[in-house]
Z-matrix of the N, CA and C atoms (Angstrom, degrees):
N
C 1 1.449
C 2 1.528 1 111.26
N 3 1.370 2 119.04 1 -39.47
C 4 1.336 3 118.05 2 -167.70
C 5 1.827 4 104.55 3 -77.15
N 6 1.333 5 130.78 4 -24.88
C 7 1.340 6 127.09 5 142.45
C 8 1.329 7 142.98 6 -40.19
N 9 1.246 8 105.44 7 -25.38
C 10 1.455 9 124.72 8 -175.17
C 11 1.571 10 109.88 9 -73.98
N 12 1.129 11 128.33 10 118.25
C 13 1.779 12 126.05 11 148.38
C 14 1.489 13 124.68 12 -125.53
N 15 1.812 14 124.50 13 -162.79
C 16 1.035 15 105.78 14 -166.85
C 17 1.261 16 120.79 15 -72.41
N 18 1.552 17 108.80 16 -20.47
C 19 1.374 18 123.62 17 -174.42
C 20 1.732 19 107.25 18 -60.67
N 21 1.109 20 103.66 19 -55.68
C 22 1.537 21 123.76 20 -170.22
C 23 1.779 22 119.95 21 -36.27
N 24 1.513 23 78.71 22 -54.07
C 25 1.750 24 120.49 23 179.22
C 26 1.446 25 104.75 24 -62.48
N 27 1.006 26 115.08 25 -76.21
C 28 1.260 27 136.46 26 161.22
C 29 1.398 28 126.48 27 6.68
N 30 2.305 29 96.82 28 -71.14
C 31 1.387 30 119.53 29 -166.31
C 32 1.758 31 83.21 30 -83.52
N 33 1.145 32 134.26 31 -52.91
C 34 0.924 33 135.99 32 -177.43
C 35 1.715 34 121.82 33 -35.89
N 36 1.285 35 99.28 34 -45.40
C 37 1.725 36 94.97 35 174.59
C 38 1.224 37 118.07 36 -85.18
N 39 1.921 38 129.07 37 -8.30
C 40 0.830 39 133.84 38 155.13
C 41 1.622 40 125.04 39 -65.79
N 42 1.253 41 99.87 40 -15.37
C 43 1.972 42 97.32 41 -170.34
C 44 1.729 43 75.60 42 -96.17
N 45 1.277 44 146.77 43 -3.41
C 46 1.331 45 120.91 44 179.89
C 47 1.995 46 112.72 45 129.28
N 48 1.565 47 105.31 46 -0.76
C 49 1.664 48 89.89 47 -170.74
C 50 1.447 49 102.19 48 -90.18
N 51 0.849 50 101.98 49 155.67
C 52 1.960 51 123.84 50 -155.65
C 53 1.558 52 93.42 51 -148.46
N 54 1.175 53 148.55 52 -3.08
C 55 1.427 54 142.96 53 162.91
C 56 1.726 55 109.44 54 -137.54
N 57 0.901 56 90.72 55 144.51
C 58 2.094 57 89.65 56 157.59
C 59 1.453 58 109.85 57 -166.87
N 60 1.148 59 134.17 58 146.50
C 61 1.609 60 145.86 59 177.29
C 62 1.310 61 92.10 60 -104.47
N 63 1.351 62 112.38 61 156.58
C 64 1.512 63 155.38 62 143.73
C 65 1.504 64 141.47 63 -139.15
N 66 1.246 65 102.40 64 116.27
C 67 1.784 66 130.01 65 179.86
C 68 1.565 67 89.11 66 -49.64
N 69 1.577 68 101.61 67 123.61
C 70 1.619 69 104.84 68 169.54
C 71 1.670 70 98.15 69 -119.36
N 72 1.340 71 107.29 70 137.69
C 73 1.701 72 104.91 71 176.58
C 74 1.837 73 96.40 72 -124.74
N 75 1.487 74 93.47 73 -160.86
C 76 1.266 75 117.30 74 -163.25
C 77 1.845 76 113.96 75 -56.60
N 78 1.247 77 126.68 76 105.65
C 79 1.102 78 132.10 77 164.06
C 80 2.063 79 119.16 78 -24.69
N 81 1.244 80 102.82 79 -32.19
C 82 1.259 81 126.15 80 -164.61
C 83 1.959 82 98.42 81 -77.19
N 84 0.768 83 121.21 82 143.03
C 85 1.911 84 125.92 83 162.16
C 86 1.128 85 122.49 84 -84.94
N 87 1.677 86 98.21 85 -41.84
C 88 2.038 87 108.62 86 172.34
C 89 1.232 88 88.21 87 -63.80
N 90 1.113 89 134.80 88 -77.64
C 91 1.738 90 124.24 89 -152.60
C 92 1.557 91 111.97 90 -34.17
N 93 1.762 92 105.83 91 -60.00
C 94 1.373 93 110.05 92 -168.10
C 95 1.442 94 113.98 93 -66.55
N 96 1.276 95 116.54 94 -27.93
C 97 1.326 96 106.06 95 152.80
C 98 0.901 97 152.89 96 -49.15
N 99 1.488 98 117.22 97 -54.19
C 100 1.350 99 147.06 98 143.17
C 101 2.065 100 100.74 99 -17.95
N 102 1.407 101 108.58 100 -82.97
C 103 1.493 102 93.98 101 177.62
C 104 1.569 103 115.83 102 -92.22
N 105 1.359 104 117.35 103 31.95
C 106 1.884 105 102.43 104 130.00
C 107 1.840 106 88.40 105 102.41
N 108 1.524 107 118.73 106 11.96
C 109 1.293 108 127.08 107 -172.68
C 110 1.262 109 109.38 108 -102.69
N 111 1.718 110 127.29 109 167.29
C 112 1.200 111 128.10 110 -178.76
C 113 1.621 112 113.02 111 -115.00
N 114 1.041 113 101.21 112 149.55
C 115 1.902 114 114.17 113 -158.41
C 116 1.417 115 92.17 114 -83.83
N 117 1.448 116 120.35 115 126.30
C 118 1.543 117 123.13 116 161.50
C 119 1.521 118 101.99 117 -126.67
N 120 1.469 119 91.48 118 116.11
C 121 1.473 120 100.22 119 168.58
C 122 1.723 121 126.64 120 -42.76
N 123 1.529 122 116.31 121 117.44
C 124 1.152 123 103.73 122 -170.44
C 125 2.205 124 128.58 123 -86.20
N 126 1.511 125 85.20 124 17.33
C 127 1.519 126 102.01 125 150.81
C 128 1.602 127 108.16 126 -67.65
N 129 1.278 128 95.40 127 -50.17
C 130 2.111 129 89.23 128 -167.53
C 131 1.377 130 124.47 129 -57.16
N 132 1.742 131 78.92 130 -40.86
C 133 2.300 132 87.61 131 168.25
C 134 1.262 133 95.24 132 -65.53
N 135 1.082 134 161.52 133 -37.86
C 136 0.955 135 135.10 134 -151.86
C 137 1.692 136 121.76 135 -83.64
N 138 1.405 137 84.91 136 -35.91
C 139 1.465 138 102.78 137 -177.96
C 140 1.789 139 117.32 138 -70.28
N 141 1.526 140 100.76 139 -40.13
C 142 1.451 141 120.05 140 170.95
C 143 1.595 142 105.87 141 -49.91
N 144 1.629 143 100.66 142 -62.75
C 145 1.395 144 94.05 143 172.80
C 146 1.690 145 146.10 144 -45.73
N 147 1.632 146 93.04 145 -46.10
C 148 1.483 147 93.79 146 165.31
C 149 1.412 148 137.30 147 -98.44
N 150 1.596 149 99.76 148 31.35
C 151 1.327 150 129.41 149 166.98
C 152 1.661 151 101.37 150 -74.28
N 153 1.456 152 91.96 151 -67.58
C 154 1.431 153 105.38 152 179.69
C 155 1.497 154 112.56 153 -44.40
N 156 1.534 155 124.04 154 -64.48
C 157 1.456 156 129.30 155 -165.85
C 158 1.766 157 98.62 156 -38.09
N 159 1.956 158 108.21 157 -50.50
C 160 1.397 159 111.38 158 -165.07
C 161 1.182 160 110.51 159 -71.84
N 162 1.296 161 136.57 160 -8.54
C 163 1.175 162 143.67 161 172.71
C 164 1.655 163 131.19 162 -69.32
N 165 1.489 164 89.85 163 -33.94
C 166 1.705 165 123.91 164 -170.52
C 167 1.497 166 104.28 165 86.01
N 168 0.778 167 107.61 166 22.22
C 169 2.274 168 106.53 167 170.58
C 170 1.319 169 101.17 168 -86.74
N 171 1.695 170 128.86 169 122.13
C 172 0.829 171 144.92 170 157.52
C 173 1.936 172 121.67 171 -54.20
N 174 1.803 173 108.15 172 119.56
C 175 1.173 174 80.30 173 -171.32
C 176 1.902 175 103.09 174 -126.19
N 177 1.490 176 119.88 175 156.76
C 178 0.931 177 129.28 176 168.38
C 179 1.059 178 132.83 177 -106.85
N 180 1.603 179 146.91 178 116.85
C 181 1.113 180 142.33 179 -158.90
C 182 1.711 181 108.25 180 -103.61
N 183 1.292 182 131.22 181 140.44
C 184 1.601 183 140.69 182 166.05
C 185 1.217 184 100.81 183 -87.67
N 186 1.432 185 138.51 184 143.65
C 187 1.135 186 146.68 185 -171.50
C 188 1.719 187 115.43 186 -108.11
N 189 1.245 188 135.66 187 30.75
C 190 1.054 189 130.38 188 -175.71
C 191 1.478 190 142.20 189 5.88
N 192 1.674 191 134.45 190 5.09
C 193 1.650 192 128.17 191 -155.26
C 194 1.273 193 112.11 192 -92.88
N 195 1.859 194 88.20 193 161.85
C 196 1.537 195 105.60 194 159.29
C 197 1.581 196 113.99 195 94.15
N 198 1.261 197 101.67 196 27.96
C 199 1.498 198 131.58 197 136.51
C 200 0.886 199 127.46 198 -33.71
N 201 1.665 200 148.81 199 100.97
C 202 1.450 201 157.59 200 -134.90
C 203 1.814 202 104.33 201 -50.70
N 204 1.548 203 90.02 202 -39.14
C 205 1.550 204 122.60 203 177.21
C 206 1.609 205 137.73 204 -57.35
N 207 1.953 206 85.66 205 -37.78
C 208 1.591 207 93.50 206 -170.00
C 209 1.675 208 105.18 207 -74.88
N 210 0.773 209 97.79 208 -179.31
C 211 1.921 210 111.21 209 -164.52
C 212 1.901 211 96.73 210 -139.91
N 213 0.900 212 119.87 211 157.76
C 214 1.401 213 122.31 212 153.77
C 215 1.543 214 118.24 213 -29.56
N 216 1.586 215 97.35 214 -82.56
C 217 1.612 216 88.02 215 173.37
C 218 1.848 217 144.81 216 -43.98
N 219 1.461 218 96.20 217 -31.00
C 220 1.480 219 115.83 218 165.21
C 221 1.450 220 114.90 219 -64.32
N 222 1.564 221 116.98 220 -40.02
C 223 1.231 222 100.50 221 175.52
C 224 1.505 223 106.62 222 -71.27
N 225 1.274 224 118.54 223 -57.79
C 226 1.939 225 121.21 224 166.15
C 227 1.761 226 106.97 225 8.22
N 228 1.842 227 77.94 226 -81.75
C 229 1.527 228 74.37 227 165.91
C 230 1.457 229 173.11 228 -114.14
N 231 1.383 230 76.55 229 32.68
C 232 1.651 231 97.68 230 158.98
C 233 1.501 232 119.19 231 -64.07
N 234 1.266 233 135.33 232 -62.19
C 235 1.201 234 142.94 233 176.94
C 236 1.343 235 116.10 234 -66.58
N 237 1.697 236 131.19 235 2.27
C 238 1.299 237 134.17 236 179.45
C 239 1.368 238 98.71 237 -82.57
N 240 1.680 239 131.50 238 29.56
C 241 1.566 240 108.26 239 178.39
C 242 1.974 241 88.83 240 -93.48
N 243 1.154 242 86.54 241 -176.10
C 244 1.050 243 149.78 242 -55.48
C 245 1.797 244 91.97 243 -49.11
């Protein structure tokens, strides 16, 4: 996800993609740190995402939890995208 921009997206739905998934993890930085992961701001998913919706690319999200770390609320908001 953190590779992804408009350009990317873009050329991509032009060569033909009409679906794409993305792994969403922990909102948190300590967490993703903690297990050895990289922090993507969850403005960008968001934005990535409703790139896609305006595009007509169907999108699917992976739900990542339950990280030694996460708490209730962390999971909350993980799944609050977009």
């Amino acid at each position: 996800m953190d590779d992804l921009d408009e350009e990317l997206i873009r050329a991509m739905h032009a060569s033909g993609l009409r679906e794409i998934s993305f792994g969403v993890e922990s909102p948190d930085p300590a967490t993703l740190k903690a297990v050895a992961r990289r922090f993507i701001p969850h403005d960008h998913m968001r934005s990535m995402i409703k790139l896609c919706w305006k595009l007509g690319i169907a999108t699917i999200g992976f739900y990542v939890i339950g990280f030694l770390q996460d708490t209730e609320e962390s999971i909350r908001d993980s799944y609050a995208l977009p």
